[in-house]
PDB file of N, CA, C, O and CB in Angstrom:
ATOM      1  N   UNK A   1       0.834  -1.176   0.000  1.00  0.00           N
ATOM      2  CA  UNK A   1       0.000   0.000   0.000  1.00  0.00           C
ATOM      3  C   UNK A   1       0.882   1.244   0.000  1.00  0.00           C
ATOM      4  O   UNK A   1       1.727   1.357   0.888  1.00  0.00           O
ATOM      5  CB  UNK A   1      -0.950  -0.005   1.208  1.00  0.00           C
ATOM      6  N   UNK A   2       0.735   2.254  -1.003  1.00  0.00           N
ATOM      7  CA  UNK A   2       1.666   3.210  -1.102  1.00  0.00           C
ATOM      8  C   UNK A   2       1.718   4.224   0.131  1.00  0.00           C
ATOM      9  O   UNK A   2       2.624   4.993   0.453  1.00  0.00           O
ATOM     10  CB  UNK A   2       1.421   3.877  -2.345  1.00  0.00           C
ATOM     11  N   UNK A   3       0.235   3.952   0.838  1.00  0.00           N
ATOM     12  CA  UNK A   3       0.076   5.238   2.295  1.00  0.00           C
ATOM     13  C   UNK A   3       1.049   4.686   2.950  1.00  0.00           C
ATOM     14  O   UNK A   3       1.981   5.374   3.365  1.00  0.00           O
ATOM     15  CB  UNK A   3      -1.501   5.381   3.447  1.00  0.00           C
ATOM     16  N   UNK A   4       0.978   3.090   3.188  1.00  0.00           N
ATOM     17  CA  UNK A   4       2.028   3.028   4.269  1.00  0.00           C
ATOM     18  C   UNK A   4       3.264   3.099   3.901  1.00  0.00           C
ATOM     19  O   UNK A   4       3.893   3.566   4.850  1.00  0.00           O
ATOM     20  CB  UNK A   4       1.988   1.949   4.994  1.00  0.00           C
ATOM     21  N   UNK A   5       3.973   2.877   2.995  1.00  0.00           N
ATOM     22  CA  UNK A   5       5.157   3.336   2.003  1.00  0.00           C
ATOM     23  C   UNK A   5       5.463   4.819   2.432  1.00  0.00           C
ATOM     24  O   UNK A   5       6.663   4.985   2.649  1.00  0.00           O
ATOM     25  CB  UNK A   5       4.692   3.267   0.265  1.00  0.00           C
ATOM     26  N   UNK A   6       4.904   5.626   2.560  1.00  0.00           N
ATOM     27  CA  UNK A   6       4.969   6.904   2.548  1.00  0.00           C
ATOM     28  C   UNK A   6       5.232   7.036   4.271  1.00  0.00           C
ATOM     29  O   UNK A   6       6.107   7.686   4.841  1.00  0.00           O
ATOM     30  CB  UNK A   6       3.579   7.626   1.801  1.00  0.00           C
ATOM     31  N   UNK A   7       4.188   6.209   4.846  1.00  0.00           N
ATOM     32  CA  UNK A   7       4.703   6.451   6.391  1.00  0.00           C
ATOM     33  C   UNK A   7       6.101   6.093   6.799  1.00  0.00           C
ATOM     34  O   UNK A   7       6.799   6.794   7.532  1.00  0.00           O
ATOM     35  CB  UNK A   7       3.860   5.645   7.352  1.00  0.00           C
ATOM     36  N   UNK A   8       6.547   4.654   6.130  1.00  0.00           N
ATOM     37  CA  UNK A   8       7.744   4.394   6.554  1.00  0.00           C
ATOM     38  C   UNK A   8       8.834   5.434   6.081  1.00  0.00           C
ATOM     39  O   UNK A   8       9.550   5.987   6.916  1.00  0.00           O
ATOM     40  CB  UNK A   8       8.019   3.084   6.162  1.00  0.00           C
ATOM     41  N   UNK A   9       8.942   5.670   4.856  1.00  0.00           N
ATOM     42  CA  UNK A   9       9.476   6.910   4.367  1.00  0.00           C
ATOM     43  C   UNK A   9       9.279   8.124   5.277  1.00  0.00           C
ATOM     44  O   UNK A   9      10.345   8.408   5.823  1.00  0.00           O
ATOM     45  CB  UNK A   9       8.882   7.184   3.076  1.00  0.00           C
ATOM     46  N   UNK A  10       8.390   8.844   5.586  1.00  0.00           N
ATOM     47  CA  UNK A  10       8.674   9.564   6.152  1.00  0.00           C
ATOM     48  C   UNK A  10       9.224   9.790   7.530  1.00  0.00           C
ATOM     49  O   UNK A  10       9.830  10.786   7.927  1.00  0.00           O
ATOM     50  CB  UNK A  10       8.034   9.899   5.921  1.00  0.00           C
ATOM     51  N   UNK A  11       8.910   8.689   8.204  1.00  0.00           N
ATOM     52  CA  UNK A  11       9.914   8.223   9.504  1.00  0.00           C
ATOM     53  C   UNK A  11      11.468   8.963   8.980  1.00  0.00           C
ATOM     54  O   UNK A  11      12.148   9.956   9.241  1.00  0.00           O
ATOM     55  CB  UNK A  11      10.063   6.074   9.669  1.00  0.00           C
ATOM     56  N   UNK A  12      11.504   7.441   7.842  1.00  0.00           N
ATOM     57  CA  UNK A  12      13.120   7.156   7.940  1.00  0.00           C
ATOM     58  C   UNK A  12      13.876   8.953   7.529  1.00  0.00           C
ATOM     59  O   UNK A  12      14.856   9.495   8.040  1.00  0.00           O
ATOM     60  CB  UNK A  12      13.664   5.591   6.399  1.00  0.00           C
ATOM     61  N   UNK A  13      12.850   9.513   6.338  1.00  0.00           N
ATOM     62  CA  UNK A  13      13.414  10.995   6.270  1.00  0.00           C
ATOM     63  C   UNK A  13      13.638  12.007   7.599  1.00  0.00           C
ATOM     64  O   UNK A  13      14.669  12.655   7.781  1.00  0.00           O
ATOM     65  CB  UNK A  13      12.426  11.734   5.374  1.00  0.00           C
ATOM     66  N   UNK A  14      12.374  12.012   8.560  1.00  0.00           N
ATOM     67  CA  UNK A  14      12.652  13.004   9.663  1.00  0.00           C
ATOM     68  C   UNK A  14      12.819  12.549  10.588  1.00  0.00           C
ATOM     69  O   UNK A  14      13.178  13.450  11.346  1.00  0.00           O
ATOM     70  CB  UNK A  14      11.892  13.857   9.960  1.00  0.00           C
ATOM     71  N   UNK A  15      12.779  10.978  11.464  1.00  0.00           N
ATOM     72  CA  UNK A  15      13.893  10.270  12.299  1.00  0.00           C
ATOM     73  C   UNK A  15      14.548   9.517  12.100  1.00  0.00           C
ATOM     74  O   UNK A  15      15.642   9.853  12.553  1.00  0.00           O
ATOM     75  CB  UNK A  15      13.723   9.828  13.099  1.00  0.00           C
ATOM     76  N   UNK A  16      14.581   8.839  11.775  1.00  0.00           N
ATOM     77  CA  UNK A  16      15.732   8.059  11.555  1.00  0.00           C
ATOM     78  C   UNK A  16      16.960   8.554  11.641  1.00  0.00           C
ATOM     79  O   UNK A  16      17.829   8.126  12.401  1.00  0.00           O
ATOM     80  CB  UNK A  16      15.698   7.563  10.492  1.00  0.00           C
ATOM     81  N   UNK A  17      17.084   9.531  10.818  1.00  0.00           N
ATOM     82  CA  UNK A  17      18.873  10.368  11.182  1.00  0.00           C
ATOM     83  C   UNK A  17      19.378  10.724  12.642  1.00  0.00           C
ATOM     84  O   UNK A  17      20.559  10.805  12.982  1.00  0.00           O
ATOM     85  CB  UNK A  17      18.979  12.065  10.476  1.00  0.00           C
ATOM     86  N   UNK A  18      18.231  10.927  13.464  1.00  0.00           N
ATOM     87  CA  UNK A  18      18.350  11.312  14.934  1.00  0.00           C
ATOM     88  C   UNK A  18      18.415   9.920  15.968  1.00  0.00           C
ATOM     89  O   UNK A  18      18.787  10.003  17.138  1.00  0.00           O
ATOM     90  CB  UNK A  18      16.957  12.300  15.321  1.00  0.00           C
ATOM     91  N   UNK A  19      18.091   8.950  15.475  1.00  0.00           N
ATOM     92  CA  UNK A  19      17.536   7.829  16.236  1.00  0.00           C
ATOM     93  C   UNK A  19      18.736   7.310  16.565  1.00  0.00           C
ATOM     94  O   UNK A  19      19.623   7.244  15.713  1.00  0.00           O
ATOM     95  CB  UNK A  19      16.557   6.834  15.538  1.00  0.00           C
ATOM     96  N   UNK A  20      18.952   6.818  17.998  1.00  0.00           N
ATOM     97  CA  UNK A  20      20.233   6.008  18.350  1.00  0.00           C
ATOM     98  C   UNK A  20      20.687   4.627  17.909  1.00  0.00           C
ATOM     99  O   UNK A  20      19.961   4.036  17.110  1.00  0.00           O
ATOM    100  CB  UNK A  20      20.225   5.873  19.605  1.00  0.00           C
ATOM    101  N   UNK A  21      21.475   4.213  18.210  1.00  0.00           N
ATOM    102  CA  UNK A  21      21.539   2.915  17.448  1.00  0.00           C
ATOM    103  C   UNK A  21      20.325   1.781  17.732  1.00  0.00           C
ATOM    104  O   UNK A  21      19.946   0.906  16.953  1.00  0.00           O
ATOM    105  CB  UNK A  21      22.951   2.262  17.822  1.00  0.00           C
ATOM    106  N   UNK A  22      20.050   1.942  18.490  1.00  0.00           N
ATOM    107  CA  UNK A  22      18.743   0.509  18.591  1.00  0.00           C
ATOM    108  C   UNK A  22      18.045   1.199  18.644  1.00  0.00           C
ATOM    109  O   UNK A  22      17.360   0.781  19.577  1.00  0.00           O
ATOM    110  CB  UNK A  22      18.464  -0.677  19.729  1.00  0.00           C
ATOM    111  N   UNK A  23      17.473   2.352  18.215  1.00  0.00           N
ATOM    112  CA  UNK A  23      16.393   2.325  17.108  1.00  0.00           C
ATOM    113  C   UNK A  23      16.125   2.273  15.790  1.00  0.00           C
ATOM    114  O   UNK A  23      15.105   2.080  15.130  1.00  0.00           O
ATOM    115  CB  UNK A  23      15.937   2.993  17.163  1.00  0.00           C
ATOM    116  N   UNK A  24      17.742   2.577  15.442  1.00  0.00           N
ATOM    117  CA  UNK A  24      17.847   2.353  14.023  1.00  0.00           C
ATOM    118  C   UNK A  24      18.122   0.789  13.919  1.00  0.00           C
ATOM    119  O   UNK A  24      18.344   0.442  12.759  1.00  0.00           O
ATOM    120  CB  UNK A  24      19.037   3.292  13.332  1.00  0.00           C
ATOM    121  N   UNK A  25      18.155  -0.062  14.698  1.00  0.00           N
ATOM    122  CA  UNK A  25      18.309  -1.602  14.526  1.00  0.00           C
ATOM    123  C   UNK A  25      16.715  -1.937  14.466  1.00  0.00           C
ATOM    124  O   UNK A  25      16.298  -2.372  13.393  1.00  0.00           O
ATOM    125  CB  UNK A  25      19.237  -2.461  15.922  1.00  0.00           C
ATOM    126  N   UNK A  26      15.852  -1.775  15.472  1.00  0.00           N
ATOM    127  CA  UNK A  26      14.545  -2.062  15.541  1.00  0.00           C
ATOM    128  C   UNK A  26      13.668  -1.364  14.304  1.00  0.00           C
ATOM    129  O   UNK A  26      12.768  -2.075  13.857  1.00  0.00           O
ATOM    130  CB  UNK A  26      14.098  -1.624  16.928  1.00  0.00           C
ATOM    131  N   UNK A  27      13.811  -0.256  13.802  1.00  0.00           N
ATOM    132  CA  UNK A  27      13.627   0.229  12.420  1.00  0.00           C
ATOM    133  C   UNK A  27      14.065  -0.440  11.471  1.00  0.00           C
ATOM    134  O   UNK A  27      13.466  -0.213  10.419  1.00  0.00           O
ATOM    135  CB  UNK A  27      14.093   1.322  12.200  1.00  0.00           C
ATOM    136  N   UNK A  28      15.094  -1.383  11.391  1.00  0.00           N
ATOM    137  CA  UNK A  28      15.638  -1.922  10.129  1.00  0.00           C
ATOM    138  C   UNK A  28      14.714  -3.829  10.363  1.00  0.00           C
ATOM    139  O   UNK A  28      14.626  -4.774   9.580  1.00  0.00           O
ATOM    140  CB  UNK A  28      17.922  -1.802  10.180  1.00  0.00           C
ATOM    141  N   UNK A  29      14.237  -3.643  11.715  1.00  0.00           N
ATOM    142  CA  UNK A  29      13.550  -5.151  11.994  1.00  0.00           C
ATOM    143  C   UNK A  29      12.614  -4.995  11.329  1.00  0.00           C
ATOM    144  O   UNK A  29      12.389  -5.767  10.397  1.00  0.00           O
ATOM    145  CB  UNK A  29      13.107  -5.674  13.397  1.00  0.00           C
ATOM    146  N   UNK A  30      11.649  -3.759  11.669  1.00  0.00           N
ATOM    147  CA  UNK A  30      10.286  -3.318  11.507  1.00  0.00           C
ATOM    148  C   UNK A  30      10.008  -3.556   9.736  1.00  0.00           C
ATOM    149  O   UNK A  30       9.036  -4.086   9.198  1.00  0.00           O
ATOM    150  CB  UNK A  30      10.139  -1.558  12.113  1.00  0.00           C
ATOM    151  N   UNK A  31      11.043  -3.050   9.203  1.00  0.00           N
ATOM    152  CA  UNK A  31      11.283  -3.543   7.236  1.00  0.00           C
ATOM    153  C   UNK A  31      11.450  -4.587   7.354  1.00  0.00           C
ATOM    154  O   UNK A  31      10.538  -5.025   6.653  1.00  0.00           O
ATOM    155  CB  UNK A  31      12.560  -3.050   6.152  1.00  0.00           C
ATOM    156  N   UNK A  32      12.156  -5.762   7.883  1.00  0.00           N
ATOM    157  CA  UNK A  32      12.166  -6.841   7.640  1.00  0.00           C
ATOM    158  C   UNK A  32      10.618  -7.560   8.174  1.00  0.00           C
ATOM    159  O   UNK A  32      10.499  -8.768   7.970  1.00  0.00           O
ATOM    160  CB  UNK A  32      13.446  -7.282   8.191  1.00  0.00           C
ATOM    161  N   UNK A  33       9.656  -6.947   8.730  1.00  0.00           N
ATOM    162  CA  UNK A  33       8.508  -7.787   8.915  1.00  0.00           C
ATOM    163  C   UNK A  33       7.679  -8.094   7.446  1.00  0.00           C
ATOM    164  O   UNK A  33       7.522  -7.238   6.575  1.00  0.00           O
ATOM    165  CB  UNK A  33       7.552  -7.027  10.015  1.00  0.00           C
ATOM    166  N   UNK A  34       7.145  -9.610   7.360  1.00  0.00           N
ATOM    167  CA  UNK A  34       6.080  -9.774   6.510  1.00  0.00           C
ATOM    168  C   UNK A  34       5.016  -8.481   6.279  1.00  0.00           C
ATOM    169  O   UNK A  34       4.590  -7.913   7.285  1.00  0.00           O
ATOM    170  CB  UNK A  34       5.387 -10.950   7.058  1.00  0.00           C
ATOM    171  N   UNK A  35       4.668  -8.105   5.176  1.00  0.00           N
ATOM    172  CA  UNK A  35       3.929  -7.273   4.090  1.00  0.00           C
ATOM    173  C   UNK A  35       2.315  -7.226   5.329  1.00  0.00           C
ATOM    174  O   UNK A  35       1.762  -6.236   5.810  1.00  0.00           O
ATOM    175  CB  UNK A  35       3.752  -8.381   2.039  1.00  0.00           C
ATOM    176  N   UNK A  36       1.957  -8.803   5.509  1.00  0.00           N
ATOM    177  CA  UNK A  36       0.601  -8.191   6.454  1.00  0.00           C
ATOM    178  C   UNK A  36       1.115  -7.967   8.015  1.00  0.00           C
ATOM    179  O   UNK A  36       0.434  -7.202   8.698  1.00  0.00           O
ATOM    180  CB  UNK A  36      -0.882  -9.481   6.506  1.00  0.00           C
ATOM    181  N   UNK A  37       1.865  -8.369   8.406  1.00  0.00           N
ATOM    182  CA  UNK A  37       2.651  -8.521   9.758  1.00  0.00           C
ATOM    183  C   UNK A  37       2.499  -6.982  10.223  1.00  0.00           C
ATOM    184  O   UNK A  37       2.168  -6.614  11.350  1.00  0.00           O
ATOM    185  CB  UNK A  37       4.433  -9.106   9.582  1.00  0.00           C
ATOM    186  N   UNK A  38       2.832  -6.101   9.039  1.00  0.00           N
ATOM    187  CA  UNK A  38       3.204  -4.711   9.236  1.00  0.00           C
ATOM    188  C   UNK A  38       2.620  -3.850   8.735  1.00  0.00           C
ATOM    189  O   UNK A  38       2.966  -2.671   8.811  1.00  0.00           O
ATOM    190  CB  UNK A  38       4.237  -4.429   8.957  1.00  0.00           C
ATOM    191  N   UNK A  39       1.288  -4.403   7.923  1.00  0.00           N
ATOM    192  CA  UNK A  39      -0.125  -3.542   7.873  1.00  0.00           C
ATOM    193  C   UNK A  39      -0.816  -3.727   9.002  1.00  0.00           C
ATOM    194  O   UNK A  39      -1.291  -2.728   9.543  1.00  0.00           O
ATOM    195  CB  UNK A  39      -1.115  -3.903   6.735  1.00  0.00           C
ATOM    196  N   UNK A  40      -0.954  -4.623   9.408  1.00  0.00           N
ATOM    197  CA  UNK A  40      -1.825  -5.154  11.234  1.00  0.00           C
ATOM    198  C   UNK A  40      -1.125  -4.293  12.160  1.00  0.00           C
ATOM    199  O   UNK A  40      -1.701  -3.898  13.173  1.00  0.00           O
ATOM    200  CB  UNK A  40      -1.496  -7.134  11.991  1.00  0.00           C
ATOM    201  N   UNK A  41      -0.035  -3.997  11.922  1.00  0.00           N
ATOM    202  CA  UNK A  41       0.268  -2.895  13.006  1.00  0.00           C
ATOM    203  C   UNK A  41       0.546  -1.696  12.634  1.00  0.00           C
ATOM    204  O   UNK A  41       0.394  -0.908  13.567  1.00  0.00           O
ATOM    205  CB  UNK A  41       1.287  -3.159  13.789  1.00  0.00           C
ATOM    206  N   UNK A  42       0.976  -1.090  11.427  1.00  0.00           N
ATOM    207  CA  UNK A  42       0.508   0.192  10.999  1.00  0.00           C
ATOM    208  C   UNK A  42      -0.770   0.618  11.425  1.00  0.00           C
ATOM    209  O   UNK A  42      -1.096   1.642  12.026  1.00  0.00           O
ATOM    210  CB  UNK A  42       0.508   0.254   9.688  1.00  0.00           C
ATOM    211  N   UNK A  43      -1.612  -0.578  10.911  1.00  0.00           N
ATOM    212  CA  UNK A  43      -3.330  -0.021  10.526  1.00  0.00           C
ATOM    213  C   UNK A  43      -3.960  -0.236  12.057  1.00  0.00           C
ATOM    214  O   UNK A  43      -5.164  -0.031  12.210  1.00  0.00           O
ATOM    215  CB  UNK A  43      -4.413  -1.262   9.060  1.00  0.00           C
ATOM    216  N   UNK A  44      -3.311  -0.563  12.950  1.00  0.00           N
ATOM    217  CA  UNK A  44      -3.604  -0.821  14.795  1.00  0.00           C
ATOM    218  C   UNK A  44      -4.687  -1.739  14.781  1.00  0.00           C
ATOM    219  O   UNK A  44      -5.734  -1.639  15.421  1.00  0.00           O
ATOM    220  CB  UNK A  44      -4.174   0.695  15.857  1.00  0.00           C
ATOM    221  N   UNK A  45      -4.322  -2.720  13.929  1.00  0.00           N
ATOM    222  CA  UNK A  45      -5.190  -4.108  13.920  1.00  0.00           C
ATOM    223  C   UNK A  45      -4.570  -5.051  15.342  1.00  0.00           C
ATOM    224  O   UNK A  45      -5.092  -5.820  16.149  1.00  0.00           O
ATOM    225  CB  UNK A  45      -4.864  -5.103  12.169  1.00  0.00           C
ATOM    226  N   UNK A  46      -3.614  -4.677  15.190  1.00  0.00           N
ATOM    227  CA  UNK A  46      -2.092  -5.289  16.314  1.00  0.00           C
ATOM    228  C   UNK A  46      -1.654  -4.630  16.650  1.00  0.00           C
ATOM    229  O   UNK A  46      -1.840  -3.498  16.202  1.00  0.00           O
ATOM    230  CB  UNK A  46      -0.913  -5.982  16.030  1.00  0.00           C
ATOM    231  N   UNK A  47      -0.642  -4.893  17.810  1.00  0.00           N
ATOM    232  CA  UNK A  47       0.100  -4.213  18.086  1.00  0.00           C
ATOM    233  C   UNK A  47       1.675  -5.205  18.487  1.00  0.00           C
ATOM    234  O   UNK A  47       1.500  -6.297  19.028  1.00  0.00           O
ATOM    235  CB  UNK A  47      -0.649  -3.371  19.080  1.00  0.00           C
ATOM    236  N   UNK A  48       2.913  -4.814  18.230  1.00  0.00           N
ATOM    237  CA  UNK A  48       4.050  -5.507  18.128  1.00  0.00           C
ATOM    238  C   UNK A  48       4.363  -5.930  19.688  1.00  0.00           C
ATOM    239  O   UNK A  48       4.431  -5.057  20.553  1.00  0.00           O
ATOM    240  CB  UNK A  48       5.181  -4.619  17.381  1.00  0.00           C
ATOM    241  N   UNK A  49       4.550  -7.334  19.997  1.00  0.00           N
ATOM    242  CA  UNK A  49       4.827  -7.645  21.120  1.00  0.00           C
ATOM    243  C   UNK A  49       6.432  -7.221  21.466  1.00  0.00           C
ATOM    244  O   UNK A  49       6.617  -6.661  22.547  1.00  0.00           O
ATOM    245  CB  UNK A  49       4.456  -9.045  21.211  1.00  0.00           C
ATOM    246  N   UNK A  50       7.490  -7.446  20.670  1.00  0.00           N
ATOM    247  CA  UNK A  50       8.469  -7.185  20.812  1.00  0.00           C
ATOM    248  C   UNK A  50       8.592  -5.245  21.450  1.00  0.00           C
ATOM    249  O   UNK A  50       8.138  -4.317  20.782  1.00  0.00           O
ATOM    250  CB  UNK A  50       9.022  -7.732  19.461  1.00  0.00           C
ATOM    251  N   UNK A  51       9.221  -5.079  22.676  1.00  0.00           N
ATOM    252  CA  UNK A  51       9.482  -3.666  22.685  1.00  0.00           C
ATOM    253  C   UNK A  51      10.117  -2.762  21.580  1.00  0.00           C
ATOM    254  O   UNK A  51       9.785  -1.650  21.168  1.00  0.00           O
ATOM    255  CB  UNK A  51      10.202  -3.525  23.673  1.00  0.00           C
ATOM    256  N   UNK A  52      11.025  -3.505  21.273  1.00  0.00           N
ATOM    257  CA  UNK A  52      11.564  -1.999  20.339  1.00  0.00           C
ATOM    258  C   UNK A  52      10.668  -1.443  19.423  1.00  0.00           C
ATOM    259  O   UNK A  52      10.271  -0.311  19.150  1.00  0.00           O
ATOM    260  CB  UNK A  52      12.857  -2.219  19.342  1.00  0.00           C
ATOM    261  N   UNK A  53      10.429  -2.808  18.952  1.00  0.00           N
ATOM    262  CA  UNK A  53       9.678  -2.801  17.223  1.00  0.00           C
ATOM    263  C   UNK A  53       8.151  -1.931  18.050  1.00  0.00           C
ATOM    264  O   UNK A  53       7.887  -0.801  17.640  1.00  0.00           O
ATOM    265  CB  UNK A  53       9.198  -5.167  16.168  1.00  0.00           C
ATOM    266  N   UNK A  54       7.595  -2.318  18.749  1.00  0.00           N
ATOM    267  CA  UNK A  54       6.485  -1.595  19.722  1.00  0.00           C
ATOM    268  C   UNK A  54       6.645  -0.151  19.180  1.00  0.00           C
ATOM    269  O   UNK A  54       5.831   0.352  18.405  1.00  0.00           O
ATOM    270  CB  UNK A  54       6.816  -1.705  21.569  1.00  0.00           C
ATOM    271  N   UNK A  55       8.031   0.638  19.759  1.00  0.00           N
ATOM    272  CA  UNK A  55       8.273   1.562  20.185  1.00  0.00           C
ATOM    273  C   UNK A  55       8.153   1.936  18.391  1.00  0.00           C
ATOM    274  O   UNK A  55       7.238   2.267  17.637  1.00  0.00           O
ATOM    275  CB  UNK A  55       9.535   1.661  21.280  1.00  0.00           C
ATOM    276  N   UNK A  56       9.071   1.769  18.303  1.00  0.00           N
ATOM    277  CA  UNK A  56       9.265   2.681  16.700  1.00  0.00           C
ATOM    278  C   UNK A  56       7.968   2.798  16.233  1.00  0.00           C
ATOM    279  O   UNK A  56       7.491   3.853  15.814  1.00  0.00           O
ATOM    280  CB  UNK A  56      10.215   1.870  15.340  1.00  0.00           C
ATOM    281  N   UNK A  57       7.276   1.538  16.308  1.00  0.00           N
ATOM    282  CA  UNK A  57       5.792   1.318  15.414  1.00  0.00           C
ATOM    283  C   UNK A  57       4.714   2.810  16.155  1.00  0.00           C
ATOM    284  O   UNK A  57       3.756   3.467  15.746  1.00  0.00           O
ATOM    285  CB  UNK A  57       4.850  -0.817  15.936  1.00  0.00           C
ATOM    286  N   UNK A  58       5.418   2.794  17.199  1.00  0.00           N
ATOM    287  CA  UNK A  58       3.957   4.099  17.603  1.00  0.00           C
ATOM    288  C   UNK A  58       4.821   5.298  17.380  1.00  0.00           C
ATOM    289  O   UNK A  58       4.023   6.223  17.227  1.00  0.00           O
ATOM    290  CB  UNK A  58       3.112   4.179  19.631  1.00  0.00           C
ATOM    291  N   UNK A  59       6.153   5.806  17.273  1.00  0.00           N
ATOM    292  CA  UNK A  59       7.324   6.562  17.000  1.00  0.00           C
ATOM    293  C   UNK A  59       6.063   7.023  14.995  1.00  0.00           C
ATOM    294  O   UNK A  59       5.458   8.053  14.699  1.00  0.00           O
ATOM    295  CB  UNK A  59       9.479   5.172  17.059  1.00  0.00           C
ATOM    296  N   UNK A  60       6.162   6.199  14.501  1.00  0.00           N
ATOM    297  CA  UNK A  60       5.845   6.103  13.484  1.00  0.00           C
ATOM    298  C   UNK A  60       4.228   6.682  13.001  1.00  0.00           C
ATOM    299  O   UNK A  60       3.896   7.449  12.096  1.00  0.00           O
ATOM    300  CB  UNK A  60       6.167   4.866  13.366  1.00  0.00           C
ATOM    301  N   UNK A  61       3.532   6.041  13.900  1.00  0.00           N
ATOM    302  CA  UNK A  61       2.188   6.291  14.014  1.00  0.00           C
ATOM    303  C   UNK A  61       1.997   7.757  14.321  1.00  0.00           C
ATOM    304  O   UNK A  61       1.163   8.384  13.668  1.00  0.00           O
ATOM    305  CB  UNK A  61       1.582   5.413  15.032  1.00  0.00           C
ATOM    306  N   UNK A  62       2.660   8.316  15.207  1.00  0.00           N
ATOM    307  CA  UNK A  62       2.619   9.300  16.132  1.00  0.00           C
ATOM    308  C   UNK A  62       3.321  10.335  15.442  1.00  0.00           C
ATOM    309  O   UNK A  62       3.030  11.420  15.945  1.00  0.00           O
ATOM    310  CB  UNK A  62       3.169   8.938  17.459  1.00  0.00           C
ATOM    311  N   UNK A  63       4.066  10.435  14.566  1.00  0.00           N
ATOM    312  CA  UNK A  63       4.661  11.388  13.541  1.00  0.00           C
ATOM    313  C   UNK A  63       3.470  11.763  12.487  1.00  0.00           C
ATOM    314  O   UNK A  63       3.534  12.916  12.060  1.00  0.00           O
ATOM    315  CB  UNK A  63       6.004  10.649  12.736  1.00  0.00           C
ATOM    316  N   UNK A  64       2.518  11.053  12.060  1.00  0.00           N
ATOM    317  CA  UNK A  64       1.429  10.801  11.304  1.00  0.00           C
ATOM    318  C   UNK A  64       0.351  11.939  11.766  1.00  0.00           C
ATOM    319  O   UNK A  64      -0.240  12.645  10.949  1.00  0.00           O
ATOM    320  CB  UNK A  64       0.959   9.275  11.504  1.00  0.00           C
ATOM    321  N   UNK A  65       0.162  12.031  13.246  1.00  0.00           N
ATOM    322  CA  UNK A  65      -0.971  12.478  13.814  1.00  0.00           C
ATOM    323  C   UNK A  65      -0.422  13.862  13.983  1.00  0.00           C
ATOM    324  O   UNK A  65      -1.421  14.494  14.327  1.00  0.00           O
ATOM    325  CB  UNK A  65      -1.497  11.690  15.101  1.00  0.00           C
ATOM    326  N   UNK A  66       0.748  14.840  13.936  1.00  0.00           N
ATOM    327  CA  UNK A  66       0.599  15.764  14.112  1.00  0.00           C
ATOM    328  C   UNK A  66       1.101  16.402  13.194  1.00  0.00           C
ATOM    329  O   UNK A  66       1.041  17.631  13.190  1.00  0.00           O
ATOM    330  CB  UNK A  66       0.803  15.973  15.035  1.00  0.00           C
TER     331      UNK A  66
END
């Protein structure tokens, strides 16, 4: 889906450069999740049990809303 394409993109453009190293590790997990793995939690069908991936995933969400 290109919306969420655009979300991850825009993360990686306005944090990612700031993000410490394990968030830029848990950001590079969050791409490696399966295609629905990571619409279910974009779209807050789910939510990521793992903490980091957690964290970034609402890091992400939460850049969206303002």
């Amino acid at each position: 889906m290109r919306e969420l394409d655009e979300l991850l993109l825009r993360y990686l453009d306005e944090i990612y450069p700031g993000d410490n190293e394990a968030d830029k590790d848990a950001f590079r997990q969050v791409l490696e999740l399966a295609d629905p793995e990571l619409n279910a939690y974009l779209l807050q069908r789910q939510m990521p049990s793992p903490e980091p991936i957690a964290r970034v995933i609402n890091r992400i969400l939460r850049r969206t809303r303002t």
